[in-house]
Structure formats: structure tokens, C-alpha cells
C-alpha positions as CSV (number, residue, x, y, z in Angstrom):
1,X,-8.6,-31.5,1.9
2,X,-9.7,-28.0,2.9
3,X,-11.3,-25.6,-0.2
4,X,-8.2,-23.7,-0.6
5,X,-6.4,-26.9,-1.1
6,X,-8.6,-28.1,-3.5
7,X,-8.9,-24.8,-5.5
8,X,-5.1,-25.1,-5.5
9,X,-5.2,-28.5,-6.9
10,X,-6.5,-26.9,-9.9
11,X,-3.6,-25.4,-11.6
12,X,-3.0,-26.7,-14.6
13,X,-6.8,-27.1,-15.6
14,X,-8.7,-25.4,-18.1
15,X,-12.0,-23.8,-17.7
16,X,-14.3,-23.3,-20.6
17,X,-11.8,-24.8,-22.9
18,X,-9.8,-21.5,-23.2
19,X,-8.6,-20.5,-19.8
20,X,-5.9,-22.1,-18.5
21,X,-5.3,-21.6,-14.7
22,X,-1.8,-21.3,-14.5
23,X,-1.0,-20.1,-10.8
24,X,-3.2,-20.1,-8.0
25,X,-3.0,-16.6,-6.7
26,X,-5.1,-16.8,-3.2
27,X,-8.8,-17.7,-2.4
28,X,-10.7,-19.2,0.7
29,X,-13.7,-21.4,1.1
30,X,-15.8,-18.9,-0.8
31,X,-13.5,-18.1,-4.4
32,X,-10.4,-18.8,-5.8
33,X,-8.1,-16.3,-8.2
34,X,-5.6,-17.8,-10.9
35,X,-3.1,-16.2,-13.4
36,X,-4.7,-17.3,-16.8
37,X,-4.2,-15.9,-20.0
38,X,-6.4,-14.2,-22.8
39,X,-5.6,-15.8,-25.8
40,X,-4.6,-13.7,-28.5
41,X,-1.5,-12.6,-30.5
42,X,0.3,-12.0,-27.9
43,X,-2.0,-13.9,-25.1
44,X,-3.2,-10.9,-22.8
45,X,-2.2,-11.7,-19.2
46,X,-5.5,-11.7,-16.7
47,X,-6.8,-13.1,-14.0
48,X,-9.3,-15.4,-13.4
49,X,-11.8,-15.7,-10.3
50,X,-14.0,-19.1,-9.5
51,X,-16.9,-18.7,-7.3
52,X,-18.8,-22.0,-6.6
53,X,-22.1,-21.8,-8.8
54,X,-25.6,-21.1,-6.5
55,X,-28.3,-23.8,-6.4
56,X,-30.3,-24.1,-9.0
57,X,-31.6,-21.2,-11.7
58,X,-29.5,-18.5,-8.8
59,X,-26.3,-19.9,-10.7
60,X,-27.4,-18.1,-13.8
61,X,-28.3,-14.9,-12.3
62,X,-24.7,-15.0,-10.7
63,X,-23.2,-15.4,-14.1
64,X,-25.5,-12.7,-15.2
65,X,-24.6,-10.4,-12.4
66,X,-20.4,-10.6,-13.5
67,X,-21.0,-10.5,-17.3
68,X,-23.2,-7.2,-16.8
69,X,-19.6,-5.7,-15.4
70,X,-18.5,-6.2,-18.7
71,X,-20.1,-3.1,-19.4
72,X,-18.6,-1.0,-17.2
73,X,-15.7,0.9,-18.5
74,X,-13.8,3.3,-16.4
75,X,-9.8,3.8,-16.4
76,X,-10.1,3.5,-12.4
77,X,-12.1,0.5,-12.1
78,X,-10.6,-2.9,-12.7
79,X,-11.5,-4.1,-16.3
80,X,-13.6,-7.3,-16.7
81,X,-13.2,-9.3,-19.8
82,X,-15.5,-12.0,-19.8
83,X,-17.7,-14.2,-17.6
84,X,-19.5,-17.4,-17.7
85,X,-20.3,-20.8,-15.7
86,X,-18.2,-24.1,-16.3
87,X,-17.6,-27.5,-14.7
88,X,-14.7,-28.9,-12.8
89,X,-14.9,-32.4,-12.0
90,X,-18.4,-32.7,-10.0
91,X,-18.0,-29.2,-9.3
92,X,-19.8,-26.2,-10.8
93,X,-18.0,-22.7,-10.7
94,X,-19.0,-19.4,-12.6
95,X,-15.9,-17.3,-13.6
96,X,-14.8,-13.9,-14.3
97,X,-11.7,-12.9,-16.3
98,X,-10.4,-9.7,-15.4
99,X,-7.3,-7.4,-15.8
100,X,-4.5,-8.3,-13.9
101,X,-3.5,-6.0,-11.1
102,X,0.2,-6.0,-9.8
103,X,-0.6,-5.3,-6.0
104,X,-2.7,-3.5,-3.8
105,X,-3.5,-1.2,-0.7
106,X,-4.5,-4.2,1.6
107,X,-0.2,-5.3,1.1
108,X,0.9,-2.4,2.1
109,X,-0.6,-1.6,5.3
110,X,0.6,-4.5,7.4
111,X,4.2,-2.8,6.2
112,X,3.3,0.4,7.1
113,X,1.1,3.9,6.7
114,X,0.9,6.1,4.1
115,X,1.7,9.8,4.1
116,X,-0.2,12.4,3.3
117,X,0.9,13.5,-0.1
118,X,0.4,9.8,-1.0
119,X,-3.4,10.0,0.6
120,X,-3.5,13.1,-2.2
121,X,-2.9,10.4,-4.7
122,X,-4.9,8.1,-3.7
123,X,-8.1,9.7,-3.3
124,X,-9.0,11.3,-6.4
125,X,-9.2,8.1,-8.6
126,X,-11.3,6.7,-6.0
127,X,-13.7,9.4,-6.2
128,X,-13.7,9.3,-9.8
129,X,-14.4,5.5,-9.6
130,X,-16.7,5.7,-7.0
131,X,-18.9,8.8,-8.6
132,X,-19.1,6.7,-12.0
133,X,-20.9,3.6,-10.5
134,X,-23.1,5.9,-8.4
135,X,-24.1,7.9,-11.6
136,X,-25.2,4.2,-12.8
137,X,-26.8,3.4,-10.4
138,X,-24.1,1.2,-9.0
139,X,-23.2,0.3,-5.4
140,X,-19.6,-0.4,-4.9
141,X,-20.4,-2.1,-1.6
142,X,-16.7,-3.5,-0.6
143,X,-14.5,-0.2,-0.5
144,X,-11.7,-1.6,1.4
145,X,-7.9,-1.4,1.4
146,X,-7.8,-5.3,-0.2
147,X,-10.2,-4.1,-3.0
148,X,-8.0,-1.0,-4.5
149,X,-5.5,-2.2,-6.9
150,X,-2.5,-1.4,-8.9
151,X,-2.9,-2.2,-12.5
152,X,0.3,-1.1,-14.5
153,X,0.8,2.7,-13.9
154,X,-3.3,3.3,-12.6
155,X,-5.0,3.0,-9.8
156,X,-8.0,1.0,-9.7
157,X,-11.3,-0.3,-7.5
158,X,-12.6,-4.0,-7.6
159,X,-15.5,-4.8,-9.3
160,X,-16.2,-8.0,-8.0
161,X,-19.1,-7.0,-5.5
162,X,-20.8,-4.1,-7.7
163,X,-24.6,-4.0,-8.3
164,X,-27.3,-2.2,-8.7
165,X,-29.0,-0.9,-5.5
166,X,-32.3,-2.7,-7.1
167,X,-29.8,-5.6,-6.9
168,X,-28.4,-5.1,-2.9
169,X,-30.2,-7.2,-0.4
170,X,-29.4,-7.1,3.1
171,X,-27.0,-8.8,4.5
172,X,-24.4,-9.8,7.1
173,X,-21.3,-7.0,8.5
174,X,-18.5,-8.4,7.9
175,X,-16.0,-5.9,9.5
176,X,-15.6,-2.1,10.1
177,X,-15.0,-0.8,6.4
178,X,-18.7,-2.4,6.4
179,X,-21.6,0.3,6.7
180,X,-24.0,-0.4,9.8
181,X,-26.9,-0.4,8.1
182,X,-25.1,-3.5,5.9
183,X,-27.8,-5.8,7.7
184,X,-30.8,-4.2,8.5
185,X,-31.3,-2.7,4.7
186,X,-30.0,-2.1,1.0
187,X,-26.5,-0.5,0.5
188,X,-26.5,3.0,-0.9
189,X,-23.7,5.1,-2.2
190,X,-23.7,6.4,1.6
191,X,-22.7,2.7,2.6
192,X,-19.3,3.6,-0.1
193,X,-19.1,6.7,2.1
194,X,-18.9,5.2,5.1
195,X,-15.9,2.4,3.7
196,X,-14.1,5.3,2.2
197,X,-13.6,7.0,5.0
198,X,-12.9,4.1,7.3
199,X,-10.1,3.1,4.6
200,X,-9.1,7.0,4.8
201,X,-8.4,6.2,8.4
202,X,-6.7,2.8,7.6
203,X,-4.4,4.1,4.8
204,X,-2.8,7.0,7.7
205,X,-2.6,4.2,10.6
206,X,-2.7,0.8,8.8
207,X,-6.1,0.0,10.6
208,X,-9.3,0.9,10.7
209,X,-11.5,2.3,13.7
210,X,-12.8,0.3,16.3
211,X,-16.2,1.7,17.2
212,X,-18.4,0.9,20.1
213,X,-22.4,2.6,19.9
214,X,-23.7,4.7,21.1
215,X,-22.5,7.9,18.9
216,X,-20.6,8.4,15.9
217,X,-17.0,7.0,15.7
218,X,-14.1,9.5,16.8
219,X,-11.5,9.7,14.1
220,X,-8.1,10.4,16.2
221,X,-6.2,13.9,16.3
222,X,-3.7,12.1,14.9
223,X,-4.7,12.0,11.5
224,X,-4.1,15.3,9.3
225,X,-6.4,17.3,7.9
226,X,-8.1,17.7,5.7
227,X,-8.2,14.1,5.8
228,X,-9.5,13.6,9.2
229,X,-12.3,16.2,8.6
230,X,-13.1,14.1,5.7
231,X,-13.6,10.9,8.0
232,X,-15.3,12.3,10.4
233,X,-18.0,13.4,8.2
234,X,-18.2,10.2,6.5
235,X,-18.5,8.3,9.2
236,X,-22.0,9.4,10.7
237,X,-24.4,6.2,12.3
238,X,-27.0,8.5,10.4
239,X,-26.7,7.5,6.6
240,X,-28.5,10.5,5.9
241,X,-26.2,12.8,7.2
242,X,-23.1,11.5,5.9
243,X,-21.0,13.6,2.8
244,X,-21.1,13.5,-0.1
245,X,-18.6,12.8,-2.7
246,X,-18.4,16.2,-4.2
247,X,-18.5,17.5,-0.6
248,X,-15.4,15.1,-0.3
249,X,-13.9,17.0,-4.0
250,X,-14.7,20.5,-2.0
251,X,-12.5,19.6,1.1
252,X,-9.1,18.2,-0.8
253,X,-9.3,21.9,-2.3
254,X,-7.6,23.0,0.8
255,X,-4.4,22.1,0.6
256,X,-3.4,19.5,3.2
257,X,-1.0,20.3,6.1
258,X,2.3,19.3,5.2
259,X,4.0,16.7,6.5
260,X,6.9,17.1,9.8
261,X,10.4,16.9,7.6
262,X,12.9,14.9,9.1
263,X,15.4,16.9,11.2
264,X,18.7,16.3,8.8
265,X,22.2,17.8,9.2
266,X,22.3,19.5,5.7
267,X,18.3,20.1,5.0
268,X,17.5,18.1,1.7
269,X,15.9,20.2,-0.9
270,X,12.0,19.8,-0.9
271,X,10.6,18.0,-4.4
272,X,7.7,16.6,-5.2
273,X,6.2,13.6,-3.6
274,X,6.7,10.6,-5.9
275,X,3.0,9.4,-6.4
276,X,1.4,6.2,-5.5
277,X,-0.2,5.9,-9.0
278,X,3.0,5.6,-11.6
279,X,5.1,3.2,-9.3
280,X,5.8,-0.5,-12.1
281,X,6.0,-3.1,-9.4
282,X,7.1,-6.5,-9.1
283,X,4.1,-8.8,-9.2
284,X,3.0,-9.8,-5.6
285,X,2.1,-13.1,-4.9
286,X,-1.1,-12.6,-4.2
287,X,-1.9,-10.0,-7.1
288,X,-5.5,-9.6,-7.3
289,X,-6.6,-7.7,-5.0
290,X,-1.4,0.5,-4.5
291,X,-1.3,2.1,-8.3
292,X,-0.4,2.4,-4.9
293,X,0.7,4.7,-1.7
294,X,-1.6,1.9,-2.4
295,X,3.1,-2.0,-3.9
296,X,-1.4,-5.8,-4.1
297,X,0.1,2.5,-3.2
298,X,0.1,-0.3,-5.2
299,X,4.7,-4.9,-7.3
300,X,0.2,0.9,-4.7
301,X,0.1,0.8,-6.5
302,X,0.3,3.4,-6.7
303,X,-0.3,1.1,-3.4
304,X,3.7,3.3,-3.8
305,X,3.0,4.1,-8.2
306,X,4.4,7.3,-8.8
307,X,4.9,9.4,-11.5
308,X,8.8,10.8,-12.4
309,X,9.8,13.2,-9.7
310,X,13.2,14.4,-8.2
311,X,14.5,13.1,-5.6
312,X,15.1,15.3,-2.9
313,X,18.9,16.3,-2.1
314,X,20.1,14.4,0.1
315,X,22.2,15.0,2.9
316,X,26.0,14.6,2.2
317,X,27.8,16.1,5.1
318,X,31.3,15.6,5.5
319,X,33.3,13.6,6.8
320,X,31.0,11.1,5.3
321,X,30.5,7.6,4.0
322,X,27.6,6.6,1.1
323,X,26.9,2.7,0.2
324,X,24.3,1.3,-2.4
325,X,22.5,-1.9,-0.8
326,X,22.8,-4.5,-3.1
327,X,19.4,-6.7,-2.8
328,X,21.4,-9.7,-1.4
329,X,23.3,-8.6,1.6
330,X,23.1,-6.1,4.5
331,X,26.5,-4.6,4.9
332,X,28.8,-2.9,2.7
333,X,32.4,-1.9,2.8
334,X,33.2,1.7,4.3
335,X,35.3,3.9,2.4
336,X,38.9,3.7,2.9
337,X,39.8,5.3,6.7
338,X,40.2,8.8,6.8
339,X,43.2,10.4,8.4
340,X,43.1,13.1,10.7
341,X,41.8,13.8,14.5
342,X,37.9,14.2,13.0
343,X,37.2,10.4,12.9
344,X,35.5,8.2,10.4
345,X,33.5,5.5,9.7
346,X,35.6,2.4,9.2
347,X,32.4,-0.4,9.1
348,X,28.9,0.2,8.2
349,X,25.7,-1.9,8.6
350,X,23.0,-1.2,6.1
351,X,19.5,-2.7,7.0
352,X,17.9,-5.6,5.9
353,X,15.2,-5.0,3.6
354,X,12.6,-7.6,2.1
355,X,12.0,-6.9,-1.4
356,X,8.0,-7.2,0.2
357,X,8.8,-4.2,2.0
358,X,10.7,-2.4,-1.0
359,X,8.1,-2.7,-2.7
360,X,5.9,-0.4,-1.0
361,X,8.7,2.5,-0.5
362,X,7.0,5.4,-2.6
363,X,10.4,8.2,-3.4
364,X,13.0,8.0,-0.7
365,X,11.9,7.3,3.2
366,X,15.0,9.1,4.9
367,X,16.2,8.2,8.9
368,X,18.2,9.6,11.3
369,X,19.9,8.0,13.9
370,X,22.1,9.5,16.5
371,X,24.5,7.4,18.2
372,X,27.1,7.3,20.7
373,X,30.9,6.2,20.2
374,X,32.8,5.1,22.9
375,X,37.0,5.7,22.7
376,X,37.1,2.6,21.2
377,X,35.1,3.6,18.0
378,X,31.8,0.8,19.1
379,X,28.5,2.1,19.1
380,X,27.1,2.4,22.7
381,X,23.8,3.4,22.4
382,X,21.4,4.7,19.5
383,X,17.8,6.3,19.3
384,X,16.1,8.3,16.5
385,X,16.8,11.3,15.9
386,X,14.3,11.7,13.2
387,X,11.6,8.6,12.4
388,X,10.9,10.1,9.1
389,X,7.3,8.8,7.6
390,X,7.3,5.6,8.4
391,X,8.1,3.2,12.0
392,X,8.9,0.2,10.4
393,X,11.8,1.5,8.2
394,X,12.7,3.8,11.3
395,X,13.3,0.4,13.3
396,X,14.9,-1.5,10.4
397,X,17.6,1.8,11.0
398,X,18.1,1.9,14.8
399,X,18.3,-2.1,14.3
400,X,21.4,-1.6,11.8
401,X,22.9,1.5,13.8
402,X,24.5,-0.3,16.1
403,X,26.6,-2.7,14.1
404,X,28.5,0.7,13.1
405,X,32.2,1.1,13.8
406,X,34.1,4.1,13.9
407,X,38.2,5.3,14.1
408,X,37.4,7.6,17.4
409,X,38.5,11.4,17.0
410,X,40.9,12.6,19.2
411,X,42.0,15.0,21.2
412,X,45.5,15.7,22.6
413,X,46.7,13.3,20.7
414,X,43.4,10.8,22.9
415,X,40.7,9.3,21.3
416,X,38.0,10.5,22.9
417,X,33.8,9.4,22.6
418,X,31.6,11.2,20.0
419,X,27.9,11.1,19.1
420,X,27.4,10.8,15.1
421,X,24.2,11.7,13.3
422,X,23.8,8.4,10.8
423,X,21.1,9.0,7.9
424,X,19.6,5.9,6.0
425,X,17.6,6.4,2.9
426,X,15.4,3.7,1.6
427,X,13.9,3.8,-1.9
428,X,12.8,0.4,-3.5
429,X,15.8,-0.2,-5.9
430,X,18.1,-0.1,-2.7
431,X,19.3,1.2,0.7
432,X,22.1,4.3,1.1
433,X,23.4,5.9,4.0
434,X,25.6,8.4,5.3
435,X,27.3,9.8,8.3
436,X,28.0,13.0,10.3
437,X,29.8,13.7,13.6
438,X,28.0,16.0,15.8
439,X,28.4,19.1,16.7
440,X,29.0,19.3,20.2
């Protein structure tokens, strides 16, 4: 039976006579995270983490190392309650209890980028975080996209891999968010630099870069500034010459360049972005690890988490059709046929959305698709007309588009073929769109 297996084997058991692991949440060969409970009146819902104890007296200076996180108490750093070493079986393991976190940033990538005015939400609590532990003293030494977490309405950092830099012994690099100098020396608060910009670059392209010495790594046009300025300087070879966090505060003083809009038939009024931070989500099922741009943006975080804002007008052209996705199906009725030589929708496809992917939509994600109608009224072709923010929703749409059916306009008394601008808007409580015949 592999670890994960046996960690999963666990549920069920109690550890320390108080903590009952009640769902096994995700681990590997190395830990294991459960949904356990505080008890109390009502029980406080946490999470629980099992590492396999050290040989030896190291086992105590692990347990030592998570209960001195205790101590830290920061409204953007994920709370730990209470720590320890117990027995399962023949096998030793010391825990951590710590607040549960709905989702985070690592979830939402795979689904797709964040945009800009979600970046502005996202980076400030980090900062906050970050330049707390570094006033201590600390070393995060894990900044990463799996390590910032949505707890409730708040953005939050890990805590599992803090220490001192007294602590911080050299050791292997596991990936890019690692700093170079990981194994040949100490982590500093310029190896947090180094993974904050790297997961600046992730968070706009849903990856990190891929460097290759000699030189400092080349952080693509393609990410706005004043992010990509901010990347580039974190991410110097030279620790010594890397930013600084309040250099990092300085640069998001300059407003950053707005995103494209969509191209829309009737222009949607501009609103505010809906942050990453305030999204509730639905619990993920691997939780611990976006208050969301980012659903574990922020069920962000933030993973998105966002604050009340109003929705932008949408577009509501006429002739046109509107339909609410209901969570269970993918089509929906059109509106009774309209008469006339203008033409009409008479069937509609809305996209199939997994709740996964709802659950990272931060405000309303709006694409346009324009399609040809033949005589007939069947769609004979379709491309974007506008992507909006994100590719994976913009191919959910031009995968839907097609299934459209229209009552062909006419002309001298013919029908004739058309080209119709559709718009779907995705928001996480459902899927609308709307139609519009071209212009010609």
C-alpha cells in the first residue's frame, strides 16, 4: 500500500485523543491533511497536517518548530492552532492544526489566468504577509501559487515552511518558484522575492518561467505592467540586487495598464473589478492549500474572493434572446420565435461549465462569438470575435456556438444567410447569453 493510501486509511482515527481526522484532504509520501475539528461549543472546523516524526531527539525540534507558529498572528497568514507529536499504530507523526482554507491559487491556474485588476488584489496581502515574517526575522521559503489560500473572505500565505533564517539550512531546488541559491546557502527574504515574482508570472500565464543560465530570466512582453517590471526585478541570479518589498509597494503606485475590453455590440458600462479576496466559495476537495483571483483567487480565494461590486451592464441588443444556466444542463429554451423579416434565435446552446471551473470565475467573464447562418437558420462556421479575459471560457463559447439555431431573415420574401454576434457571460452562480444580428 503506497503512503497516500495509508494516510487515507486513517480517516476515522483520532490523534492525541481530541482530533478526529474526518476526511483525508490530499498528501504524498511526505504529509497528509485531514478535516478535523476543534472542539468547542460549537467545534471550530480546521485542518489537520501529519508529517512523519524525524529520528530520534529531531522529532522534537520538528514539533517545536510548528508550535512556535503558534505565535505568529497576522490576518494574511494562515492561523495555526496547536501542534504536537502522537502515535498511529507503529507510526510516529507530529501534527499541526490549522485554520481551514476554502481553496487556493495553485486550483485555479490549471483553469486559467488571472487578470490584472485581480493581480491588484492579490498582491498587497502578500506583501503585508510577507513583510511581517521578514520583520521577525522569518523566512517564508515556499511562496508559491499552492501555498496562498482562501480562508473565508481573506487572503492568506502558508505557514507550514516558515523559519527563522538562523533556522534555514541549505537544501535541495525543488522547482522554479524555488530561489537558486536554495542549495548552495540559507534562504533570505530575497529567496521570497524571487518566488513572488515567479508566482507574479504564474498568476498572468498559469505557469511559471522556464529559465536556462547563463543571465537573468526574461519575463515575456506579454505580461502587463507594472507587473512585469515587478518580475523582472525580482528575479535577478544576483540575490543582492533583487527588490525589495517596499520597492515592490512603490511600483503598484502606478496605476496598472488596463485591461483590452471585449469588443461588444452595445459597450457594457465599466464597474469595478469584483476582487479575488471577498469571493465565499464552495469547499474544494483538496482545501488546504484564491481569497482568490487566487476559488484552493481563492470554493481565490480571493483565488476569485471579491468584495460587492456592480456588475457591468451587459449587452442586451435587440432582437435578442437571454437564458440563466441552471447548474445541471447545457441548453435552454429560446424565447418564443419572433415574427418579422429580422430573424431570431429559435434554439440556444449554453456551455457546459464544471462547478470546478465556476468556481474560479471572479465578476462576469463576457465572450463574443460571431457566427455564420446559412438560409436554413444552422450555424456554418464560428470564431471569436472577442476572447474576453480568459481562453478556457472563450473555448467553452465557440464549443457551444455552433449548436445555435436560427429562423433566417429574409429578403424579398427569401431567407437569406446572416452573421450574428452571440455574447456568453459566465459568473459562478450561472451562464447567460445573448444575441445580435450583424450589421452588414
Amino acid at each position: 500500500m503506497s503512503k497516500p493510501d495509508t494516510w487515507k486509511s486513517w480517516e476515522g482515527r483520532q490523534i492525541d485523543g481530541k482530533f478526529t481526522l474526518r476526511q483525508w484532504l490530499g498528501g504524498s509520501d511526505h504529509s497528509a491533511v485531514f478535516l478535523t475539528e476543534i472542539p468547542g461549543a460549537p467545534p471550530l472546523k480546521a485542518a489537520i497536517k501529519l508529517v512523519p516524526c524525524d529520528a530520534g531527539s529531531a522529532a522534537e525540534t520538528q514539533v517545536r518548530s510548528l508550535q512556535a507558529k503558534t505565535g505568529l498572528s497576522h490576518h494574511n497568514l494562515l492561523q495555526t492552532y496547536e501542534a504536537g507529536r502522537a502515535q498511529v499504530d507503529d507510526d510516529c507523526v507530529v501534527y499541526a492544526v490549522m485554520e481551514y482554507a476554502d481553496e487556493s491559487l495553485g486550483q485555479i491556474l490549471p483553469q486559467r489566468s488571472l487578470n490584472p485588476a485581480e493581480v491588484a488584489e492579490l498582491l498587497p496581502p502578500l506583501l503585508n504577509a510577507l513583510s511581517y515574517l521578514h520583520e521577525k526575522g522569518l523566512v517564508h521559503g515556499r511562496v508559491r501559487p499552492s501555498n496562498i489560500l482562501a480562508a473565508g473572505d481573506q487572503l492568506k500565505l502558508s505557514t507550514d515552511h516558515v523559519q527563522s533564517k538562523s533556522e534555514q539550512k541549505p537544501g535541495g531546488r525543488q522547482d522554479e518558484y524555488d530561489a537558486p541559491e536554495t542549495s548552495l546557502r540559507a534562504l533570505s527574504p530575497a529567496s521570497d522575492i524571487w518566488s513572488l515574482g515567479m508566482t507574479l508570472v504564474a498568476a498572468l500565464s498559469q505557469k511559471p518561467l522556464q529559465h536556462k543560465p547563463p543571465g537573468d530570466p526574461v519575463v515575456p512582453s506579454s505580461i502587463p505592467e507594472p507587473y512585469r517590471g515587478i518580475a523582472q526585478a525580482s528575479l535577478r541570479l544576483d540575490a543582492e540586487q533583487r527588490c525589495s518589498l517596499k520597492d515592490i509597494e512603490q511600483r503598484l503606485k502606478v496605476p496598472p495598464r488596463p485591461a483590452d475590453a471585449p469588443a461588444a455590440v452595445a459597450p457594457p458600462t465599466p464597474a469595478a473589478p469584483e476582487p479575488i479576496a471577498a469571493k465565499k466559495r464552495t469547499p474544494f476537495p483538496v482545501t488546504i492549500g484564491l481569497a482568490a483571483v487566487l476559488a484552493i483567487v481563492f470554493a481565490i480565494f480571493y483565488f476569485g474572493r471579491s468584495k460587492s461590486s456592480t456588475a457591468p451592464t451587459e449587452m442586451n441588443p435587440q432582437p435578442s434572446t437571454t437564458a440563466q444556466a441552471p447548474s445541471s444542463q447545457t441548453s435552454a429554451p429560446a424565447p418564443p420565435k419572433q415574427t418579422g423579416s429580422a430573424g431570431s434565435v429559435t434554439h440556444q446552446v449554453l456551455p457546459d461549465v464544471p462547478q470546478s471551473a465556476k468556481n474560479t470565475i471572479t465578476g462576469t467573464i463576457k465572450v463574443i462569438v460571431q457566427a455564420q447562418v446559412d438560409a436554413s437558420g444552422k450555424v456554418t462556421s464560428a470564431k471569436l470575435k472577442s476572447p474576453g479575459s480568459s481562453k478556457y471560457f472563450a473555448g467553452l463559447a465557440l464549443k457551444a456556438a455552433p449548436k445555435w439555431e436560427f429562423s433566417a431573415p429574409e429578403i424579398g420574401g427569401q431567407p437569406t444567410a446572416s452573421t450574428w454576434l452571440l455574447q456568453f457571460r459566465f459568473r459562478r452562480s450561472g451562464t447567460q447569453a445573448s444575441a445580435q444580428k450583424a450589421k452588414h
